[in-house]
Each structure stands twice: as C-alpha cells, then as structure tokens.
Backbone as JSON, one array per atom type, in Angstrom:
{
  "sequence": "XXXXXXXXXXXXXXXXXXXXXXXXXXXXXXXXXXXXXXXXXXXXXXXXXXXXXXXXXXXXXXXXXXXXXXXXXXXXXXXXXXXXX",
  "N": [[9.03, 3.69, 22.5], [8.85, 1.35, 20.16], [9.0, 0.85, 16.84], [8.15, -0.89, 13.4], [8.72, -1.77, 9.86], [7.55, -3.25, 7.52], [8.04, -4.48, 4.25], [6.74, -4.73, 0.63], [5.69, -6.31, -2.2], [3.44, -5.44, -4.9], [1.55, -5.59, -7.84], [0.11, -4.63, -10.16], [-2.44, -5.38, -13.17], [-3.39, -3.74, -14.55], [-4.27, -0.35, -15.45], [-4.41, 2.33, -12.91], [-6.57, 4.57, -10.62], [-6.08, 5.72, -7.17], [-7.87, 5.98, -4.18], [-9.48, 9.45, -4.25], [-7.99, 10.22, -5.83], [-7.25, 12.16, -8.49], [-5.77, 11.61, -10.53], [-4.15, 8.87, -12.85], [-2.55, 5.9, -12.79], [0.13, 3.71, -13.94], [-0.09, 0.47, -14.85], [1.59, -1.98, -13.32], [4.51, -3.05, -10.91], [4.7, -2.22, -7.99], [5.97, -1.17, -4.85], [5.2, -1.69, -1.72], [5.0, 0.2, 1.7], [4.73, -0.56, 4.81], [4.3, 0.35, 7.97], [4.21, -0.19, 11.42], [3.79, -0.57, 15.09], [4.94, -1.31, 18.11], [2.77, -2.62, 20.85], [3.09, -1.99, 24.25], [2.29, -2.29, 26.27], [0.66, -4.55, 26.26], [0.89, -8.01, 27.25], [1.74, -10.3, 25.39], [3.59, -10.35, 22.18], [2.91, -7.53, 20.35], [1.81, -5.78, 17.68], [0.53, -2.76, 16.05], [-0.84, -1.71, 13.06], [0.48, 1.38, 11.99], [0.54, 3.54, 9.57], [0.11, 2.73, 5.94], [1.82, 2.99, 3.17], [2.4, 3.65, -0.6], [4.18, 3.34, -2.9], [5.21, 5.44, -5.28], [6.68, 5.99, -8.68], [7.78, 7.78, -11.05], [8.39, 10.47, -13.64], [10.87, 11.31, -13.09], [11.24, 11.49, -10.33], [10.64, 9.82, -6.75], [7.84, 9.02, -5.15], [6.11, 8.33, -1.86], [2.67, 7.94, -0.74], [0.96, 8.15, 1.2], [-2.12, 5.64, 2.03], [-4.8, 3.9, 2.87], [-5.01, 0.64, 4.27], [-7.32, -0.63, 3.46], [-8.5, 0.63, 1.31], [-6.4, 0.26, -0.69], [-6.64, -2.66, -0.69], [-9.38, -2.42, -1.62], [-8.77, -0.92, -4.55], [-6.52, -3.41, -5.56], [-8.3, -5.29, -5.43], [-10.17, -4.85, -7.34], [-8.77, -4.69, -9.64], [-8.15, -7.24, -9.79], [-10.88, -8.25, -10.48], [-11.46, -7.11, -12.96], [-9.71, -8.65, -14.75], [-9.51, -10.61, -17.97], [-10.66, -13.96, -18.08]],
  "CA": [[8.14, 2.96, 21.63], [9.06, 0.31, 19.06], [8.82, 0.32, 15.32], [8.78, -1.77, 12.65], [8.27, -1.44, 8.35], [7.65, -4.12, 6.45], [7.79, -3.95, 2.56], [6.11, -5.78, 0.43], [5.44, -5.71, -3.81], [2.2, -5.97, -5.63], [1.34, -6.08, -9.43], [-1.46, -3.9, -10.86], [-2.48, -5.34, -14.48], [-4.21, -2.57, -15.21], [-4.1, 0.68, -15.07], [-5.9, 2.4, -11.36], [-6.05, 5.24, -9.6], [-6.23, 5.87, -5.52], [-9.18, 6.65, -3.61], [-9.45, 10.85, -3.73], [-7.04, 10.79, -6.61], [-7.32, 12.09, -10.08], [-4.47, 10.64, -11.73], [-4.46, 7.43, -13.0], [-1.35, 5.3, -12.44], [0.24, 2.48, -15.07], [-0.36, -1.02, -14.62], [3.13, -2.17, -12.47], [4.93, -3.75, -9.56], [4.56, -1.09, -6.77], [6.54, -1.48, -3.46], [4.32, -1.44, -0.42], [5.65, 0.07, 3.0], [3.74, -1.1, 6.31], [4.74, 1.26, 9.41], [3.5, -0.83, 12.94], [4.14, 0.36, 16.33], [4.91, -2.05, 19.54], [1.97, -2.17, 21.58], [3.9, -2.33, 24.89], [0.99, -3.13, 26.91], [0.56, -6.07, 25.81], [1.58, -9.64, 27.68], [2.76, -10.65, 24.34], [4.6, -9.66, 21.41], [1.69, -7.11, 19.43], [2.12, -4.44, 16.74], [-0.23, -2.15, 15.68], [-1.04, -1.07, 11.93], [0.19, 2.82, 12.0], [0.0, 3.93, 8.25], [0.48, 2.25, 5.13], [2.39, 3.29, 1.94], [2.44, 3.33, -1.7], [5.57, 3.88, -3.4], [5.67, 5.82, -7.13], [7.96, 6.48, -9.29], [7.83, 8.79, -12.41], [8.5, 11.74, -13.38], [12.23, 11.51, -12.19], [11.01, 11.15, -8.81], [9.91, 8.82, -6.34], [6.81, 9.55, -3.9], [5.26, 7.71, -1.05], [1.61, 7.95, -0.79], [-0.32, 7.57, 2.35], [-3.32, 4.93, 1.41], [-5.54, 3.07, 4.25], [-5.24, -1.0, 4.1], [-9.0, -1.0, 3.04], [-8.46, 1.21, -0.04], [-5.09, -0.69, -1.21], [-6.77, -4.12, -0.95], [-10.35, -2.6, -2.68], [-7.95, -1.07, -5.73], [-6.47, -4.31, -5.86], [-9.43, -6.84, -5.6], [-10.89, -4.0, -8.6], [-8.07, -5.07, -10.49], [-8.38, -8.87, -9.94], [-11.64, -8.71, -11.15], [-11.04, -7.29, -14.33], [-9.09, -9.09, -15.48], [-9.95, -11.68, -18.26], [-9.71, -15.18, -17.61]],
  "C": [[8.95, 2.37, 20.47], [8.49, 0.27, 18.02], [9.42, -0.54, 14.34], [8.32, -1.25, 10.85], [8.8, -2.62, 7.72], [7.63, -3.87, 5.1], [7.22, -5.25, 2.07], [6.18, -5.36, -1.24], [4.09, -6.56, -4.35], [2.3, -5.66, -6.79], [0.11, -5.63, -9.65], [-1.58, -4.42, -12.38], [-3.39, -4.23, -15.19], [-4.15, -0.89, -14.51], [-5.3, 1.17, -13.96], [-5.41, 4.31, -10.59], [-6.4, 5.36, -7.73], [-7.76, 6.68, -4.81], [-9.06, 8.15, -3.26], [-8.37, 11.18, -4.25], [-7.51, 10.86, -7.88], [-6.49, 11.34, -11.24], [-4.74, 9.44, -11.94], [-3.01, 6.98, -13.33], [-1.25, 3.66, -12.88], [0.11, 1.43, -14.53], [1.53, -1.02, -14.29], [3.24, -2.84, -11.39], [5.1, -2.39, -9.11], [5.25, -1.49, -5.18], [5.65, -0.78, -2.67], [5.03, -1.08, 1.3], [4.4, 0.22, 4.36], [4.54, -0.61, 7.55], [3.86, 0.01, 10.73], [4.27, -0.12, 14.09], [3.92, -1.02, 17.53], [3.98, -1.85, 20.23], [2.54, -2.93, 23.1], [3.08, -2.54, 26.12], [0.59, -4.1, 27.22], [1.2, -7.09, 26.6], [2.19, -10.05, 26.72], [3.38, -9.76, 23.5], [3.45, -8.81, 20.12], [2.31, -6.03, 19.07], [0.93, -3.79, 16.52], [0.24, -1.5, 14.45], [-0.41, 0.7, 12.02], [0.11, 3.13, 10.36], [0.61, 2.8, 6.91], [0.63, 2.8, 3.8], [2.29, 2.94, 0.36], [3.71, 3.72, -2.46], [5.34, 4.07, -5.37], [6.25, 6.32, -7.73], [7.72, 6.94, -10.55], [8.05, 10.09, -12.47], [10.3, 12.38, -13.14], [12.2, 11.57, -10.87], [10.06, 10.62, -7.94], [8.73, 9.32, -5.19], [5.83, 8.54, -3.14], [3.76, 8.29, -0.39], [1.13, 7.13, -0.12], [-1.37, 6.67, 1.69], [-3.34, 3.69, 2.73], [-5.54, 1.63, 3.59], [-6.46, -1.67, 3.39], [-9.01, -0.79, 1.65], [-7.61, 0.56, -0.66], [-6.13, -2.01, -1.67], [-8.22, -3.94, -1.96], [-9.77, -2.0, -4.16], [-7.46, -2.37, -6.44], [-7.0, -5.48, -6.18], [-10.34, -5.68, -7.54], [-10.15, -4.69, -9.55], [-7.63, -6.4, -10.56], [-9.29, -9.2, -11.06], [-12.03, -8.04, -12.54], [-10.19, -7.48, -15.09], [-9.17, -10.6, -16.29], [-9.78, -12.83, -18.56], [-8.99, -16.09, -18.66]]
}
C-alpha cells in the first residue's frame, strides 16, 4: 500500500480551541499534515483521506494532534467569521 502526506499552513486570527479540547490555543500559523493512502483498486490514480493533523508547538515541545477535516475547516470558518471587517 501507498502513502502520501501533504502539508499545508493555516492562520488562526484569533485565539480557538479543538473540538473535545479544553485548552485554548493562540491565534498563529499552524502546519497542517494530510496522511492519504493509494486506493489500489482503482483504474486510476485515487487516494484516500486517512487522518489529518494539527501541528503545536509550546511548551518546549512540539505535538501533532489528530483532528477530522470537518472540525479543522468548522474551527476555521469560526474564525473567519469573527473577524471584523
């Protein structure tokens, strides 16, 4: 089986925390890691979503934090829309 990990960086202006987290985590650029998986099945060339990452850093040390594509993008659309124009 075939994997791949994309990265990616987003921009929180405000401070947020994670769905089924207490903490609350600073407004920042956050590196995003995207796990997929070859679906070898396939006639063409298809990946499949397997988990997606949050990357944080404080503390003196860095920690990647599981978080579902759904939850990431409703944190982030939260923090679109307050923000004033």
């Amino acid at each position: 089986m075939s994997a791949r990990s994309t990265r990616s960086t987003v921009k929180f202006f405000h401070p947020f925390s994670l769905n089924g987290q207490s903490e609350v985590l600073p407004a920042g650029d956050y590196e995003i890691i995207v796990e997929e998986e070859l679906l070898e099945s396939m006639s063409f060339l298809a990946y499949r979503k397997t988990a997606t990452y949050l990357i944080v850093t404080g503390h003196g040390r860095t920690e990647m934090r599981e978080i579902s594509g759904d939850d990431l993008e409703a944190v982030l659309s939260r923090d679109r829309s307050s923000q004033n124009p």
